[in-house]
C-alpha positions as CSV (number, residue, x, y, z in Angstrom):
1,X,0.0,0.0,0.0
2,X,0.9,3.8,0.0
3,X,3.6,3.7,2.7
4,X,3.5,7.7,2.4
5,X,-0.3,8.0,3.1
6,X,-0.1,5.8,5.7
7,X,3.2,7.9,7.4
8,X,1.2,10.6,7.3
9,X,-1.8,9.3,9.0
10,X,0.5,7.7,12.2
11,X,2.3,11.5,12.3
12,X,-0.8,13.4,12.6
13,X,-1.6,11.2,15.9
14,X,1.6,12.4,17.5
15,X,2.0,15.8,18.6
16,X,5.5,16.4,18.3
17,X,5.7,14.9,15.2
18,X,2.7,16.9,13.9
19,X,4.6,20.3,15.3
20,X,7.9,19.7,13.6
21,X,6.5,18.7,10.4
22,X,4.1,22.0,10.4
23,X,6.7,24.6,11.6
24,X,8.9,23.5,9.1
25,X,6.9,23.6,6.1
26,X,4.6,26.3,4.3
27,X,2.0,27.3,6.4
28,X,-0.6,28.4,3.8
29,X,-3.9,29.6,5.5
30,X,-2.9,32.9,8.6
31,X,-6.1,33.7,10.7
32,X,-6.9,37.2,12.2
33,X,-7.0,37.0,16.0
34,X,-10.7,37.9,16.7
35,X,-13.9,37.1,18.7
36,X,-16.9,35.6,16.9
37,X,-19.8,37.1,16.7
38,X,-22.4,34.6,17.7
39,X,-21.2,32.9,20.8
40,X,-23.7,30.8,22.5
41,X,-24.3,31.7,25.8
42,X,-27.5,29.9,26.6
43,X,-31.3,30.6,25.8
44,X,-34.1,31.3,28.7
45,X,-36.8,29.8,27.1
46,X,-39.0,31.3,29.8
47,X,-38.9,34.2,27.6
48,X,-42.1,34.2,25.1
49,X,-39.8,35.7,22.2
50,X,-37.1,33.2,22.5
51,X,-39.7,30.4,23.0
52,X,-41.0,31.4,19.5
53,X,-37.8,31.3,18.1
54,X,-36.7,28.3,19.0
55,X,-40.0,26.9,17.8
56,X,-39.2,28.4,14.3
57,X,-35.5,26.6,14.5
58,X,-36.9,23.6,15.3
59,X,-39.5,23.8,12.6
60,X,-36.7,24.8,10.3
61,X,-34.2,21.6,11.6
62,X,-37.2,18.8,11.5
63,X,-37.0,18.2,7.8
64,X,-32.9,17.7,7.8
65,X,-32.6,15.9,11.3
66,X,-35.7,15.0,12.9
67,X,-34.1,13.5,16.0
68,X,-32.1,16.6,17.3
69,X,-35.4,18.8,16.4
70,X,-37.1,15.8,18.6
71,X,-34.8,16.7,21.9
72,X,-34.9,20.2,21.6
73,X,-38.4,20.0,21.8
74,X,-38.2,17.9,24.4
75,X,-35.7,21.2,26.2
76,X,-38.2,23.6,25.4
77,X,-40.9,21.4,27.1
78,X,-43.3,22.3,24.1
79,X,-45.5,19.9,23.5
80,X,-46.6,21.3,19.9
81,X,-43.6,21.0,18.6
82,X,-42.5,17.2,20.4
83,X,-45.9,16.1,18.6
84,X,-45.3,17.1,15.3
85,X,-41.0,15.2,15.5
86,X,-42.3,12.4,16.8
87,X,-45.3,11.7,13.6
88,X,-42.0,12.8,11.8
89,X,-39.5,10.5,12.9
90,X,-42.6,7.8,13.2
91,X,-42.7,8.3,9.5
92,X,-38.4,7.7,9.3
93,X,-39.1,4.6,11.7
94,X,-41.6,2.9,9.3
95,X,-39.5,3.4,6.3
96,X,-37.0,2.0,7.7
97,X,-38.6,-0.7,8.4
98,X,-39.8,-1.4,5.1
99,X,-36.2,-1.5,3.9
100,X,-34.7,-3.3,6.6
101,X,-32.6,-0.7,8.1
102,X,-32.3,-1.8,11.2
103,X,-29.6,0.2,12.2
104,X,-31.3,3.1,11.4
105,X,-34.4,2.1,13.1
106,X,-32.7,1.0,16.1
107,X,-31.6,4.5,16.4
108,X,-35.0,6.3,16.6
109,X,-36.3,3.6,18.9
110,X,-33.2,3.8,21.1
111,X,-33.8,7.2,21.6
112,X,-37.7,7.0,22.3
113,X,-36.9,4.5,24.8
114,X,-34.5,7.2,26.4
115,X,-36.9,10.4,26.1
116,X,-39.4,7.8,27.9
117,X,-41.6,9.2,24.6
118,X,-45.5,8.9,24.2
119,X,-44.7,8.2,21.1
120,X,-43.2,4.7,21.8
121,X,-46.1,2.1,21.9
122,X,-46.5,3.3,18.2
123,X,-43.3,1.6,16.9
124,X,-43.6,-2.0,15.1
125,X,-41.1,-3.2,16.3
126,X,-39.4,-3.6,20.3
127,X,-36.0,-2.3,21.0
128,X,-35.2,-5.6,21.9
129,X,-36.6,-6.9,18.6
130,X,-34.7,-4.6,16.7
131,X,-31.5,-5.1,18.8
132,X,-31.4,-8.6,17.9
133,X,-32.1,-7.4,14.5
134,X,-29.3,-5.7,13.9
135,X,-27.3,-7.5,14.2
136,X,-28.7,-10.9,12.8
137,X,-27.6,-10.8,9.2
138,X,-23.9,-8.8,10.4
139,X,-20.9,-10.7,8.5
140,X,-18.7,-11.7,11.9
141,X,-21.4,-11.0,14.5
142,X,-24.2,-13.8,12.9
143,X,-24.0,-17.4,14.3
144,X,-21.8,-18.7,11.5
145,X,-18.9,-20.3,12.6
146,X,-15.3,-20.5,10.9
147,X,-14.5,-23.6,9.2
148,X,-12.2,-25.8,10.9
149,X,-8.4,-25.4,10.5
150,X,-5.7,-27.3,11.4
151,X,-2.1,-25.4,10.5
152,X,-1.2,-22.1,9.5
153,X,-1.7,-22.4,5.5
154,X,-5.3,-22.5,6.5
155,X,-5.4,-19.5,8.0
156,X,-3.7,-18.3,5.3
157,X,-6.6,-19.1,3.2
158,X,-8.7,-17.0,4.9
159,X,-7.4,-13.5,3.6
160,X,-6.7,-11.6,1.1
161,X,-4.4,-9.4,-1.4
162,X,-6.4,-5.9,-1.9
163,X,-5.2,-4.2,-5.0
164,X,-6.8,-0.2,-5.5
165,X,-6.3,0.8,-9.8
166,X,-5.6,3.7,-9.8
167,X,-4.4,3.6,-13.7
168,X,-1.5,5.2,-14.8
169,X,0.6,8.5,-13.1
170,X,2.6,10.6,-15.3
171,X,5.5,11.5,-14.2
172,X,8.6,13.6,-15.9
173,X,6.2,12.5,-19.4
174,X,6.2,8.7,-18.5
175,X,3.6,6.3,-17.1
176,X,3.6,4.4,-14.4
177,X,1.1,2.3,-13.4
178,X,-0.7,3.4,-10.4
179,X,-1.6,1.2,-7.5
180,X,-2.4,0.4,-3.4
181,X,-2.0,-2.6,-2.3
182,X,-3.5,-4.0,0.9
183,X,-4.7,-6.6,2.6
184,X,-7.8,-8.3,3.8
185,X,-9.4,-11.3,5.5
186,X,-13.0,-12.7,5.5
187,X,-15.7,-12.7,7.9
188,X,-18.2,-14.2,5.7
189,X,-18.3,-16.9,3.9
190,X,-20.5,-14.9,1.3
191,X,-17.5,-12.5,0.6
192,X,-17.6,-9.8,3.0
193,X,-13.8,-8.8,3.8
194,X,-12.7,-6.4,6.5
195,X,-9.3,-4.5,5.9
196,X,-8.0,-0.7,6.6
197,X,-9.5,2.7,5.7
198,X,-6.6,4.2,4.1
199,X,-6.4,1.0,1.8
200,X,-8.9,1.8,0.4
201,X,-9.3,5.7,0.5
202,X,-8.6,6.7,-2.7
203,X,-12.4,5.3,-3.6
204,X,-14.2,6.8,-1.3
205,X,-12.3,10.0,-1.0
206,X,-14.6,13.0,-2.5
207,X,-11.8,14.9,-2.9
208,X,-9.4,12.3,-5.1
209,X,-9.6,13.7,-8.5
210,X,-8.9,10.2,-10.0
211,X,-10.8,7.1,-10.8
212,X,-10.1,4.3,-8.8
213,X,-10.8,0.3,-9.2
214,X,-11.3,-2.6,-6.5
215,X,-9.3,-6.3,-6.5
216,X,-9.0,-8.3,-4.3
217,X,-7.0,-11.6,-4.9
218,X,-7.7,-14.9,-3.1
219,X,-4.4,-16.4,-1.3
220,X,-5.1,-19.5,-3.3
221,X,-5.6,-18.1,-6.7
222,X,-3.1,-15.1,-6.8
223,X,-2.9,-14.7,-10.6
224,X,-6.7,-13.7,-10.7
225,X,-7.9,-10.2,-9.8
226,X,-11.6,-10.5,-8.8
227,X,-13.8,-7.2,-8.6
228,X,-14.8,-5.9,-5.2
229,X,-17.0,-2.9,-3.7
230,X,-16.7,-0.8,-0.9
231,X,-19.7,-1.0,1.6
232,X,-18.9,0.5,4.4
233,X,-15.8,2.6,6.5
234,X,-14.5,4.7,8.8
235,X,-11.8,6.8,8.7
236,X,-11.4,7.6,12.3
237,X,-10.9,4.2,12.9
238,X,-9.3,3.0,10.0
239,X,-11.4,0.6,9.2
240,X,-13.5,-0.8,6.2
241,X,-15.9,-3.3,5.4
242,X,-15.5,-4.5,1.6
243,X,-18.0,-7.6,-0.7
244,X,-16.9,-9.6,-3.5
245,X,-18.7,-12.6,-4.7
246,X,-16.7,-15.5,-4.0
247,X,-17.1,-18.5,-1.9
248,X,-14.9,-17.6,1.1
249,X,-12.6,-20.6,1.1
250,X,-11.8,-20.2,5.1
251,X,-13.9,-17.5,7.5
252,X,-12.1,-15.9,10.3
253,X,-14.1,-15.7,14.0
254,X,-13.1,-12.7,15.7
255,X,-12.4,-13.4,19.0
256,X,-11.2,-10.8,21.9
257,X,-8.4,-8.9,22.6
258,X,-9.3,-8.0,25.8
259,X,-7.3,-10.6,27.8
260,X,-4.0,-9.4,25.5
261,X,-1.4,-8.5,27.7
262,X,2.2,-7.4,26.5
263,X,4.5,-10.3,26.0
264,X,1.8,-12.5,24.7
265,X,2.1,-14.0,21.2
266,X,0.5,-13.1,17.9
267,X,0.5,-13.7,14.0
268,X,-0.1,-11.4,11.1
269,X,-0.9,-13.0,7.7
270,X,-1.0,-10.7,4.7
271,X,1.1,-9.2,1.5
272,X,3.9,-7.5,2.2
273,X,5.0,-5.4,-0.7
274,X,2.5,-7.7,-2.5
275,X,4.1,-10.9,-1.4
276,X,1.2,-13.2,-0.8
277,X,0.9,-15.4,1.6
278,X,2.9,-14.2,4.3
279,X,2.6,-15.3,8.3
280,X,5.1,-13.3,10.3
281,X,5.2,-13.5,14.3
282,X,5.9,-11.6,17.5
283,X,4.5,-10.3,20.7
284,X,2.5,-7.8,21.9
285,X,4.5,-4.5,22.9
286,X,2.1,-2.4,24.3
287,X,-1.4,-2.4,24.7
288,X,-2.5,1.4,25.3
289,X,-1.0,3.6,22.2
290,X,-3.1,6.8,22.2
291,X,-2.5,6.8,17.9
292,X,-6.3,7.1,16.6
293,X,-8.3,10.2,18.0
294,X,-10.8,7.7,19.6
295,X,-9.6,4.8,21.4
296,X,-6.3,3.1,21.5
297,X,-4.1,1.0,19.9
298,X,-1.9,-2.1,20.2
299,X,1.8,-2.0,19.7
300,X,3.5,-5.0,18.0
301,X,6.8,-6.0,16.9
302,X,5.8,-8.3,14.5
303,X,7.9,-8.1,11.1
304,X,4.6,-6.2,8.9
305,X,5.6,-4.1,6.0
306,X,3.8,-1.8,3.5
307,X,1.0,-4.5,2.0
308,X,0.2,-5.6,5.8
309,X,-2.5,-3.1,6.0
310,X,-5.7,-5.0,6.7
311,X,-4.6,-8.0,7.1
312,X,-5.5,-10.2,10.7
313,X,-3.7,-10.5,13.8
314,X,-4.3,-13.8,15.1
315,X,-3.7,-16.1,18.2
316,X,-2.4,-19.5,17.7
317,X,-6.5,-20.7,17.4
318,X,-6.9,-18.9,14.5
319,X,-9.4,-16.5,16.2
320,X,-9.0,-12.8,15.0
321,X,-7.6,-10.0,17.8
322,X,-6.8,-7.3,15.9
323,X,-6.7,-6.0,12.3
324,X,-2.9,-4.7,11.6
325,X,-1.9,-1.6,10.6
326,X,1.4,-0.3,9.5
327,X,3.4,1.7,11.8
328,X,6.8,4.0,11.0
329,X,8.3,2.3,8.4
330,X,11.6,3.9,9.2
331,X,11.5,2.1,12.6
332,X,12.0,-1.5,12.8
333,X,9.7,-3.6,14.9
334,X,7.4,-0.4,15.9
335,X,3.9,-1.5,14.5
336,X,0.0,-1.4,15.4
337,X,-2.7,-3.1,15.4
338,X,-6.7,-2.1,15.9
339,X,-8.2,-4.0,18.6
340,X,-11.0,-6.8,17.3
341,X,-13.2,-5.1,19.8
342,X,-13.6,-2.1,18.0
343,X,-14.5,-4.0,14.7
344,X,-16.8,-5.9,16.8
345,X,-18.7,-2.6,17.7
346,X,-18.4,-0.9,14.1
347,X,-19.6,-3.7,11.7
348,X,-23.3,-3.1,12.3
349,X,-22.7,1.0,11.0
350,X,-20.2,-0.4,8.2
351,X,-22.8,-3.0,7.3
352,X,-25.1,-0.6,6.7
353,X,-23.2,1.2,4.2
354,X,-21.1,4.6,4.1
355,X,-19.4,6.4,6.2
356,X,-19.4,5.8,10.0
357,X,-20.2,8.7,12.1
358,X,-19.2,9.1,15.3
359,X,-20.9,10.8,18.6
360,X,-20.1,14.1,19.8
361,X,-21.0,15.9,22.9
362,X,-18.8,19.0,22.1
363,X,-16.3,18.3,25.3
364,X,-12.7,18.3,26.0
365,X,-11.4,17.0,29.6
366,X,-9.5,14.4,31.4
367,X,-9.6,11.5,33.9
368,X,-10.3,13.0,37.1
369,X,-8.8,11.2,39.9
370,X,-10.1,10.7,43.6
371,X,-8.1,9.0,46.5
372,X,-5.8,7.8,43.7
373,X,-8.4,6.0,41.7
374,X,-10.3,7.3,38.4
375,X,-13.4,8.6,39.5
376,X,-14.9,10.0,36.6
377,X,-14.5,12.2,32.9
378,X,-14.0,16.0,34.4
379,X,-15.0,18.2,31.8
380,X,-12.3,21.1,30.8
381,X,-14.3,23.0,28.3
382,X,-17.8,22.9,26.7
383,X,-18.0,24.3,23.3
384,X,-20.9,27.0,23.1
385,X,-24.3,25.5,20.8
386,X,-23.1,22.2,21.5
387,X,-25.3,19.6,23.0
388,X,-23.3,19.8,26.4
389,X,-23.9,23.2,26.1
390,X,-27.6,22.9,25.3
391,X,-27.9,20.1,27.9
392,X,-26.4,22.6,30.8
393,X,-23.3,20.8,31.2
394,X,-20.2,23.1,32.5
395,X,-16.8,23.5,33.4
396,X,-15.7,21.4,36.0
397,X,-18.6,19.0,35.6
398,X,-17.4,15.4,36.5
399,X,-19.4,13.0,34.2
400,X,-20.0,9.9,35.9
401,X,-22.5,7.5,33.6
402,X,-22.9,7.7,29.9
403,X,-25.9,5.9,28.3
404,X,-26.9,4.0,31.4
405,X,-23.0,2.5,31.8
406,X,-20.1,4.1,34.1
407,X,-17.6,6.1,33.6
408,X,-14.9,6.3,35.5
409,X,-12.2,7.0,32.8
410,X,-11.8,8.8,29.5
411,X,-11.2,5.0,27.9
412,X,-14.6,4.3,29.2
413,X,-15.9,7.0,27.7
414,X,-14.1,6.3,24.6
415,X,-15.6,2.8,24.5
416,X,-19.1,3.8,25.2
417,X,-19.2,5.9,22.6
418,X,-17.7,3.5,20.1
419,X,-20.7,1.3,20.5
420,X,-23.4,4.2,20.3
421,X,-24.9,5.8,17.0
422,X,-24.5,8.9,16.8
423,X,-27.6,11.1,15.7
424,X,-29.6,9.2,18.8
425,X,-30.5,10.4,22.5
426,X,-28.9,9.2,25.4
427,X,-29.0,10.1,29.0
428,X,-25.9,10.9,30.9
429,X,-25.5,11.5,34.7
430,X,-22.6,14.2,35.8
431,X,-21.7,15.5,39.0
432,X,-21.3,19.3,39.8
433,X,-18.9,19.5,42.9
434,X,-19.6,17.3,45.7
435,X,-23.8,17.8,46.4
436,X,-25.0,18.5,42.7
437,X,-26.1,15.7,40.9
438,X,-27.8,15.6,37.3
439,X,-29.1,13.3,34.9
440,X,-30.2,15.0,31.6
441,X,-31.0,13.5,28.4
442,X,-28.4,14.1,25.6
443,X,-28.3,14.8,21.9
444,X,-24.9,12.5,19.8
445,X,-24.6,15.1,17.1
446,X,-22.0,13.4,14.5
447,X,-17.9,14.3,15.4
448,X,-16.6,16.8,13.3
449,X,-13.5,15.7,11.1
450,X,-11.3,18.5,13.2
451,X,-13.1,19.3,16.4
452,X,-10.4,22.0,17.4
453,X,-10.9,23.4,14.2
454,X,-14.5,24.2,14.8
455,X,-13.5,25.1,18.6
456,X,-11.4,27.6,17.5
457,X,-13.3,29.3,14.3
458,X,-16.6,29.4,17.0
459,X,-15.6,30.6,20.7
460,X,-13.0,33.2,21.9
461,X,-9.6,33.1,21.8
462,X,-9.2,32.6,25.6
463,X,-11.7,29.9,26.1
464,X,-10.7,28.0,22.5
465,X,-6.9,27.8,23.7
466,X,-7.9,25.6,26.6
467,X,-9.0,22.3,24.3
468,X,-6.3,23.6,21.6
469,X,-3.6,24.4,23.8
470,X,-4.0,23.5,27.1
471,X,-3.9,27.0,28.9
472,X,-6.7,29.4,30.0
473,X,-6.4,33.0,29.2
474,X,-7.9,35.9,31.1
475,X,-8.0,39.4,28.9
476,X,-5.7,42.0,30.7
477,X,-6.2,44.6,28.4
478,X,-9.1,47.0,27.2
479,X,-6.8,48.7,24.3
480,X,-5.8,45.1,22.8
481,X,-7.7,41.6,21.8
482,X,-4.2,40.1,21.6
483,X,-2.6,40.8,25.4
484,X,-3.8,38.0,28.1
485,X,-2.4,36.3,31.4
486,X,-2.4,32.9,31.9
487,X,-5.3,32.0,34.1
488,X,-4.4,27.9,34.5
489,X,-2.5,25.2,32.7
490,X,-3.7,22.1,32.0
491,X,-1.3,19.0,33.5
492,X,0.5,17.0,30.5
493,X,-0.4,19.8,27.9
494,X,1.2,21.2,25.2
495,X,1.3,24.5,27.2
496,X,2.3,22.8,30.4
497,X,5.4,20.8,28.1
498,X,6.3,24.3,26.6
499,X,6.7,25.3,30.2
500,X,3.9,27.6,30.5
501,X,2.9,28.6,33.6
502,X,-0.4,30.4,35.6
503,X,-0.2,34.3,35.9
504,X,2.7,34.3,32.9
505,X,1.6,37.4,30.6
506,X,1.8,36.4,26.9
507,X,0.8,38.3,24.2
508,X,-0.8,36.5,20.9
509,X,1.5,37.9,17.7
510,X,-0.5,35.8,15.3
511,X,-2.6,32.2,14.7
512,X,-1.9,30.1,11.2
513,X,-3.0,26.8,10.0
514,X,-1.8,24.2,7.5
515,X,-4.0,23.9,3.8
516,X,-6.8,21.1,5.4
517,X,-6.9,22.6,8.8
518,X,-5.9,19.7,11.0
519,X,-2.7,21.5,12.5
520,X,-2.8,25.6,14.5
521,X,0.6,26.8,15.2
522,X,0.6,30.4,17.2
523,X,3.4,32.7,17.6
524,X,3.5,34.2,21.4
525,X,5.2,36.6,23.0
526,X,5.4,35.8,26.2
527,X,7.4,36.4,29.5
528,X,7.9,32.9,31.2
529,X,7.8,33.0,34.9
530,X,9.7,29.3,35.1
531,X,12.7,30.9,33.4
532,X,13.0,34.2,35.4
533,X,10.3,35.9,33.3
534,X,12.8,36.1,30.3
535,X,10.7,37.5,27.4
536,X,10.8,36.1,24.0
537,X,8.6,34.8,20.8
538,X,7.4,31.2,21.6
539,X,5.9,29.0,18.7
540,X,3.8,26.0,19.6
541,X,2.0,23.8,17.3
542,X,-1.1,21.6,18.3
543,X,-3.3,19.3,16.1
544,X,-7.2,19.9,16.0
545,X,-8.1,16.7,16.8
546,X,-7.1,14.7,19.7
547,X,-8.7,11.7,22.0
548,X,-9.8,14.3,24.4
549,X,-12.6,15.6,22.3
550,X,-15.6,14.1,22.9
């Protein structure tokens, strides 16, 4: 496969990789240093004119997203309004019915259940029903079993080379054919293959400007390239679910990664540099590699090379634990792997075709630690209009269970929200200081590709450096928008590691980002109180996405 794409995608998970690749190249896009216009600060719907307005909004949102116009209603407390979403979205349920989209009808019933709506009774179908449902027909989560196997070259059997035509590049007035290879392995014995996003990006990419074909060929056969569709992926992830119609001649189970530990042995089967029908070995190095913005990742030394991409990690029972991924080729032994777990969780959304969306609460914060033990998610910042917002979560909130299961960490958090659909209510309970308890219910709007991005072009300067940064700024000047002091640093930030500290005065000289707005880098003037308040320009560089947006 692209060994470049994929460099790229491991750099932009690691900060400091991210800021010496971004200060060192052209930084194409520079942003005035000003305060939006239309901050959200809350509505009082006890006000007849903002009542009506919101009515109007809602009115407005029911045709493009029924369910969020559904739990706004349900904040206003207007019944009008919650009538005429839920004949809506008992319209949406019935249609999805009818075509036996069962994710999708899951979703609306889920979040009638939570809303506790009148609405409820009216639905065909139980949530229990349509649990069960869908899942039923999912390639790896059905009741098929794999066929028996005896030695490794069965296994072998089981996956797949995954070749993306991209024809011909021109370069310096020569062609050269054009090409990602990959690897895959099935879960079906219909022909439904699971390998890696960026395999396979360059055909679901709306921006690729080419046209791309799908291969894939069998371990068995590898002279014959057989055509192949895309049905479902996720790029946060890096994960995709792919058909062709062949007779799987082996079907992985996916088993659990759960009980991995480091030290413990696996195998990776797949086509390095397009060599076929390769099983490599090694260990597990590390279990907990923060390289994805949701979730972790598992760290292996086993000999994987560009080609690997997709392919299964196995235990010595054939059962799947992770799909591989290819880490820094310029560092031997230093790979990754996905956890099965989080395929396990995915395939129903990739099964029903498209892109997987993510939840989003429109939070930033951190494990919050009590008498030395994680005692919840505390809640840093809370991004003005989102649902947190809307729900009347704050700063300082300590969120404590998420969808009827506890959280005591960020990973738990992480995981919840792996397994729930976003554009569905949920109800989530959070602690305000010691004596404050709530339990509200709680809009997943879909995860934006760059949540610090949005952060940053819609709140203030000195709220948006807080996710982005890790520092809190408090104005100190009437006369300029650009002069603050410090107010805190967050512990382990990119402030904090700069060696930022409370009360230091910094001035902001200017705020740039890269051409597809993942990276910020700031220039800051700034008198350091750790180094004797020596005064100097500072350049720090943070990507817009991280594992602590949720």
């Amino acid at each position: 496969m692209n060994g470049k794409v994929l460099n790229l995608r491991i750099k932009k998970n690691v900060i400091m990789l991210a800021s010496l690749f971004f200060i060192s190249s052209l930084l194409s896009s520079c942003a005035s240093i000003k305060e939006p216009d239309d901050v959200f600060t809350g509505i009082d719907y006890t006000q007849e004119d903002a009542r009506m307005e919101e009515q109007k909004r809602i009115r407005d949102l029911l045709g493009k997203n029924a369910l969020q116009a559904l739990w706004r209603s349900y904040l206003l407390k207007d019944d009008e309004t919650i009538s005429e979403c839920e004949e809506k979205l008992l319209e949406e349920f019935d249609e999805a019915v009818k075509k036996e989209d069962w994710y999708s009808a899951r979703r609306i019933s889920k979040s009638f259940t939570t809303l506790s709506s009148k609405a409820l009774p009216k639905l065909s179908k139980s949530l229990s029903q349509l649990e069960e449902l869908s899942v039923k027909n999912v390639p790896g989560l059905s009741s098929q079993k794999s066929l028996s196997a005896g030695k490794p070259s069965e296994y072998i059997n089981g996956t797949v080379t995954i070749w993306v035509d991209k024809g011909i590049r021109v370069e310096r007035g020569m062609g050269f054919a054009d090409r990602v290879i990959g690897s895959g392995f099935f879960i079906s014995k219909n022909g439904y293959i699971v390998t890696n996003h960026h395999v396979i990006a360059d055909l679901v990419d709306k921006k690729s400007e080419g046209f791309s074909r799908l291969f894939i060929k069998l371990a068995e056969d590898s002279d014959t390239r057989i055509p192949a569709k895309v049905i479902g992926y996720d790029p946060e992830i890096d994960l995709a679910l792919i058909k062709t119609e062949v007779d799987a001649p082996y079907v992985f189970n996916l088993g659990s990664s759960e009980d991995l530990d480091v030290g413990d042995k696996i195998f990776a089967i797949g086509s390095p540099v397009g060599l076929e029908r390769t099983l490599t070995s090694g260990i597990v190095s590390a279990t907990d590699r923060k390289l994805f913005t949701l979730g972790s990742v598992m760290q292996i030394d086993a000999a994987v090379n560009q080609g690997n991409s997709g392919g299964p990690c196995i235990d010595s029972k054939g059962n799947v634990q992770s799909g591989v991924v290819v880490g820094a080729l310029q560092y031997e032994g230093l790979n990754f792997a996905i956890p099965v777990e989080y395929l396990k969780s995915l395939l129903p959304a990739l099964y029903a075709g498209g892109k997987v969306s993510h939840p989003w609460l429109g939070c930033f914060g951190h494990t919050k630690k009590e008498l030395g033990k994680d005692a919840g998610l505390e809640v840093q910042y809370v991004f003005p209009g989102a649902s947190a917002s809307r729900a009347g979560m704050q700063v300082g909130d300590l969120i404590t269970e998420f969808d009827g299961q506890k959280v005591s960490s960020l990973e738990d958090m992480q995981d919840i929200l792996m397994k729930s659909s976003a554009k569905s209510i949920v109800k989530i309970k959070y602690r305000r200081g010691e004596s404050e308890f709530f339990e509200k219910n709680i809009y997943l709007a879909v995860r934006p590709e760059q949540p610090g991005y949005n952060i940053y072009k819609g709140d203030i300067i000195a709220k948006s450096f807080v996710p982005i940064f890790g520092m809190k700024l408090l104005s100190v000047s009437t006369s300029s928008s650009k002069k603050y002091s410090i107010e805190s640093i967050i512990k382990g930030s990119i402030a904090d590691e700069s060696g930022f500290s409370e009360n230091d005065p910094v001035e902001i000289r200017s705020i740039k980002l890269n051409d597809d707005n993942s990276v910020i880098y700031a220039e800051i003037y700034a008198k350091n109180r750790k180094k004797g308040y020596l005064d100097g320009m500072m350049a720090i560089a943070s990507q817009l996405d991280s594992p602590y947006y949720f």
